[in-house]
N, C-alpha and C positions, 0 to 999 in steps of 0.2 A: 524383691529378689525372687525368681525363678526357684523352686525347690526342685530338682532334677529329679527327683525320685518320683514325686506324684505327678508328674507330667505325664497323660492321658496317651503315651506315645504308642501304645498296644494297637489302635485305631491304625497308624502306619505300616507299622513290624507286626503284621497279624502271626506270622509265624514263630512263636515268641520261642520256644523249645530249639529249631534249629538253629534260629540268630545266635541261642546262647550258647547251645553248642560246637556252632562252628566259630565263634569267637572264642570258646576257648579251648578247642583244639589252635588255633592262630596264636591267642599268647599262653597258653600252656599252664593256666591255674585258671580258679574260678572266678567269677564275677560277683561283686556283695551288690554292688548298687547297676542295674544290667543296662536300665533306662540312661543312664550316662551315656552307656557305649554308642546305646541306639540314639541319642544325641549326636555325637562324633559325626554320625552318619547323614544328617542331613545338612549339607553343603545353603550358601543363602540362596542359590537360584531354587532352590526346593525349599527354601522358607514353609513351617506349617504354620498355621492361624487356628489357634487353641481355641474352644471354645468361649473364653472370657477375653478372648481380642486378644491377647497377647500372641506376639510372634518370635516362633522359635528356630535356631538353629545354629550352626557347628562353630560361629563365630568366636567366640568366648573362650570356648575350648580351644581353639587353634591360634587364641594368641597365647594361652598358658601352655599349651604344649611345643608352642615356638620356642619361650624361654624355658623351660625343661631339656629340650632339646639341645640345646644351645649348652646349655651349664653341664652337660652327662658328658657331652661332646670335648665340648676344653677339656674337661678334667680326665677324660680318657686319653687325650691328644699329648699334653700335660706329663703325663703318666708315661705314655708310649714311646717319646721322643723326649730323654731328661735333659738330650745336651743342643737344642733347637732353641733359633730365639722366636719372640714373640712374633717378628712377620711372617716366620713360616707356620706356626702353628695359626694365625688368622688366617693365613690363605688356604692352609687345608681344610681349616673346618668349615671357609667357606664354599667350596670346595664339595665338600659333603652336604652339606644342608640348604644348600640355593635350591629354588623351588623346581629346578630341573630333574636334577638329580632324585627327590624326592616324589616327583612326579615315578620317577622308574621305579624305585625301593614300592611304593604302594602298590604299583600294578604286577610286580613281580609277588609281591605276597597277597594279591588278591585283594586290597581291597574295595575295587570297581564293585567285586557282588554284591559289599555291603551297602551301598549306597541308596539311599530312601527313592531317590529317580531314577527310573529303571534310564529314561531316554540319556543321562549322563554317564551312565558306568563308563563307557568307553571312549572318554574325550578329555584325555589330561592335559589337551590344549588350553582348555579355561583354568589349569590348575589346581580344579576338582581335587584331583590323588592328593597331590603335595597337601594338600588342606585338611582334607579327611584323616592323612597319617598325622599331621600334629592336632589335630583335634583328638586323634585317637590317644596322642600320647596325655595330653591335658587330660584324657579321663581315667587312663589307669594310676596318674598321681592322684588325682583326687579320691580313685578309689583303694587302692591301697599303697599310697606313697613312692618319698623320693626311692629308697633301696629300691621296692620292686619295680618302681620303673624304670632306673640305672640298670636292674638284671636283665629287663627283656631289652633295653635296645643293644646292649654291650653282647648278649650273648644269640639275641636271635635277629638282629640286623647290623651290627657292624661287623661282629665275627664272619654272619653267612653272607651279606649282601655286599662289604665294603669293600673292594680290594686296597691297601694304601700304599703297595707300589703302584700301582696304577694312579691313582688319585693323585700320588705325587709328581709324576710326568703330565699327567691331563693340564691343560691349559683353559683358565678361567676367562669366560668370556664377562669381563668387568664390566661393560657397557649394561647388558641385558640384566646383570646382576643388580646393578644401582638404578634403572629405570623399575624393575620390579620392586624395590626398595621404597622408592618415591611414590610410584603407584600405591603400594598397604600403606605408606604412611598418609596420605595425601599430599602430597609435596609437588611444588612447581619446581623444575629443572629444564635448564637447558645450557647446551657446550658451546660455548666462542671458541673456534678453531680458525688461527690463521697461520701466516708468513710467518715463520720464527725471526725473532728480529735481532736475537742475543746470541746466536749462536753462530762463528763463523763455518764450521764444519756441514758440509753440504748434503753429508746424510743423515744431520736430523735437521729438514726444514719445518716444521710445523710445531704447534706449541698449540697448547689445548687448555682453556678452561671451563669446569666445570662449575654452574653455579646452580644452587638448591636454594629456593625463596630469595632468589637476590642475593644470593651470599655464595663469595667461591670456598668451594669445599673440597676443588682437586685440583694439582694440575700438572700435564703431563705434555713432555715432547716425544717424537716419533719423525720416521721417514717419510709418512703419509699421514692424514688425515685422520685413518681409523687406529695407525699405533698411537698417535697423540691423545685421542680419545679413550683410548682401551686404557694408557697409562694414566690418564687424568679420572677415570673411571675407579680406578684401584686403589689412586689414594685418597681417593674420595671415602670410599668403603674401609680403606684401614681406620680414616680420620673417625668415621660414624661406630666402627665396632669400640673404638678407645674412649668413646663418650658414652658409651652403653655400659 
């Protein structure tokens, strides 16, 4: 196991005094262990290769700051909305935290400048941002826990960046949401959409299923092709968040 702390990362972050300091003008207390952060920061297309072979970078971090995020998220939602049921509070929080959405939250607070490859900063096409900000979140848990990490996303990105009347009109495009799902998990998927064949009402002809490793895990009708999909898409994703 990787000790974060004695990781030789200064060799990358030669600027070691600005990095710290404008990281923590960004979350607004100090940093105990800083080399974490500078972890966050490297995405795996900028993989380094340590001098003892080992290879490092934001992976790790950014599946623990997924589930950080995820759990600050509900429970703010949870909290925010007492008299909501459960489908609504999974579609908002998905909502907030698909990798789209996150992709904007990161570049709005900057974090492209931090990034170890300068030729990436500005391509939240590869999903870079979204990555780097739950990587970033996985380091300030581990550097000083669940509260202070509940403080900074609750008071300095969903207070300043989230709108939730907005969020709650926005419309979820489920399709892209569960293909990027498949993708990080490594998952084979693909939709059987045809002729609806149960239904006599002519404006919902189409019927959609979605199957993940062989197995259906949504399914949805629609007037067209892509509402079938979009709804077989969604309850694909409610089915997967109730298993999580």
């Amino acid at each position: 196991m990787l000790e974060y702390y004695s990781l030789p990362l200064n060799l990358y972050f030669p600027k070691k005094g600005k990095f710290r300091s404008r990281l923590r003008r960004l979350l607004g207390f100090r940093l105990k262990q800083y080399q974490l952060f500078q972890l966050a920061f490297i995405p795996k297309s900028a993989s380094i290769k340590l001098p003892d072979g080992s290879i490092v970078n934001n992976e790790r971090l950014e599946y623990l700051g997924d589930a950080i995020l995820d759990a600050v998220i509900s429970d703010y939602l949870f909290n925010h909305y007492p008299h909501e049921k459960e489908g609504f509070l999974t579609k908002t929080r998905s909502k907030i935290v698909n990798r789209e959405h996150l992709n904007t939250i990161a570049l709005k607070i900057g974090l492209n400048t931090f990034l170890a490859s300068e030729n990436n900063q500005n391509d939240p096409a590869k999903n870079l941002m979204g990555g780097a900000f739950e990587a970033l979140i996985g380091a300030i848990y581990l550097d000083r826990g669940y509260k202070k990490t509940q403080r900074f996303l609750i008071r300095k990105i969903v207070k300043t960046y989230i709108n939730l009347s907005e969020i709650e009109k926005s419309e979820t495009d489920y399709k892209s949401a569960i293909i990027e799902w498949v993708q990080k998990n490594k998952k084979e998927f693909v939709f059987h959409t045809l002729q609806n064949p149960h239904i006599q009402n002519k404006s919902i002809p189409f019927v959609s299923e979605l199957f993940i490793d062989n197995q259906v895990a949504g399914t949805g009708e629609g007037s067209s092709k892509k509402e079938a999909e979009q709804n077989a898409a969604e309850i694909a994703l409610q089915n997967l968040m109730n298993k999580e």
